[in-house]
N, C-alpha and C positions, 0 to 999 in steps of 0.2 A: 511492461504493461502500461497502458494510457491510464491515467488518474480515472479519468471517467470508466473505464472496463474495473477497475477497481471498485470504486463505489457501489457499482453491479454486482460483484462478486460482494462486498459487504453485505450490499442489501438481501441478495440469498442467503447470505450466513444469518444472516439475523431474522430473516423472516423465518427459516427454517427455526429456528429456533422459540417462535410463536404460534405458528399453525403447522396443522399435520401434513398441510402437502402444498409447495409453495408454487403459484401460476405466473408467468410471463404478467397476467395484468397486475398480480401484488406487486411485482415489481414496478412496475410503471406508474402506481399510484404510488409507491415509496419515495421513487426519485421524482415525481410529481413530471413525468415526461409524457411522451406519445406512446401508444404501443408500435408502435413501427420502430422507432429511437429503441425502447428495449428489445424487440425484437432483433434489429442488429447488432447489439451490444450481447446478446444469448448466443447468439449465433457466433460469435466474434468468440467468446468467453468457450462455447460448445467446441467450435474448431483446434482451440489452444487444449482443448481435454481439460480444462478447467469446473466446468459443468456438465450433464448429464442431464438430457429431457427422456422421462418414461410417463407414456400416458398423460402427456400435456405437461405431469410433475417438472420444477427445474431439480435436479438434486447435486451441490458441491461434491467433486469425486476427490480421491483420496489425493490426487495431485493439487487441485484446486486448492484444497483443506491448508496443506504445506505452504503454498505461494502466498495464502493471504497469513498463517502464521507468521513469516518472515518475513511481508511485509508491515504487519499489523504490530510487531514488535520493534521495529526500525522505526514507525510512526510513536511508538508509544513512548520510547526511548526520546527522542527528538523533541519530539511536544513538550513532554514532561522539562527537558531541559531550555526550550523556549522560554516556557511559562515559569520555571525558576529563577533561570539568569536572566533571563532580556524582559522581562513584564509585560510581555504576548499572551492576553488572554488564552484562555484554557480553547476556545471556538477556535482563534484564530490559529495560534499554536497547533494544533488538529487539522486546520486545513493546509498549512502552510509545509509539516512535513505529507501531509500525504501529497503533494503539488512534489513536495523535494523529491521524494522519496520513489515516486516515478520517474523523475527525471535523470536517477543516477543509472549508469550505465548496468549490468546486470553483474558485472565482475566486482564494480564500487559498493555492490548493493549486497552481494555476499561477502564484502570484508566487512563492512558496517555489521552486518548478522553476525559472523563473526566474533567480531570484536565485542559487539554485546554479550552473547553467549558464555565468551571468554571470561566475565566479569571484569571490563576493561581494562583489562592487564596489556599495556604498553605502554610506551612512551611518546607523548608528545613534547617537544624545545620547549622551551619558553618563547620563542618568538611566534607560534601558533603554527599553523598551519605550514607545512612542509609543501613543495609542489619541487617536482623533477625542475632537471634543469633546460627541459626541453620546453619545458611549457613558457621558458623567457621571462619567467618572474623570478625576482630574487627578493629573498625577504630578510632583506639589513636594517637590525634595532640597533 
């Protein structure tokens, strides 16, 4: 999922969660866009069975609900650890894993859930970060 169809999907969750029935233009006045911009992003978001439009309503379907769980928990996790170790404001931190966190492939993005879920139970080296030996990087401390 693209960062921005994400943000979408947020802004449904959360608007649902303030008024009884959420409109294509709540959205567009949330992400402060066009309605045409949101309307392709509903429709983008409706195709994936992400969303659900009844009677103009947008409504998150129960697939939607899961995808932003587990990506919403991979952000919160990330951030959180930003904004601990590296002194990346709490905004920044926030935008920076949800930019990351789209960008991981969808196999990377279920280990990371994963491994959060796990209550990080593994092991990393002490040299950091592991990567195959295909990828041509070798990590000698």
């Amino acid at each position: 999922m693209s960062s921005s169809e994400l943000r979408y999907l947020i802004a449904a969750n959360n608007l649902a969660k303030e008024l009884q029935s959420v409109k294509q233009t709540d959205i567009a006045n949330r992400l402060h866009v066009t309605k045409v911009s949101a309307y392709n992003a509903i429709e983008r978001l409706r195709e994936k069975e992400y969303i659900e439009k009844n009677d103009r309503k947008i409504v998150l379907t129960d697939r939607g609900r899961e995808v932003l769980d587990e990506y919403m928990m991979i952000i919160r996790f990330m951030a959180g650890h930003l904004s601990l170790h590296c002194g990346t404001s709490e905004k920044q931190a926030y935008e920076d894993a949800l930019n990351a966190t789209c960008a991981f492939s969808d196999v990377t993005r279920n280990g990371v859930a994963n491994f959060i879920k796990s209550g990080m139970k593994g092991e990393i080296n002490s040299g950091g970060v592991c990567f195959g030996s295909e990828s041509g990087y070798r990590n000698e401390r």
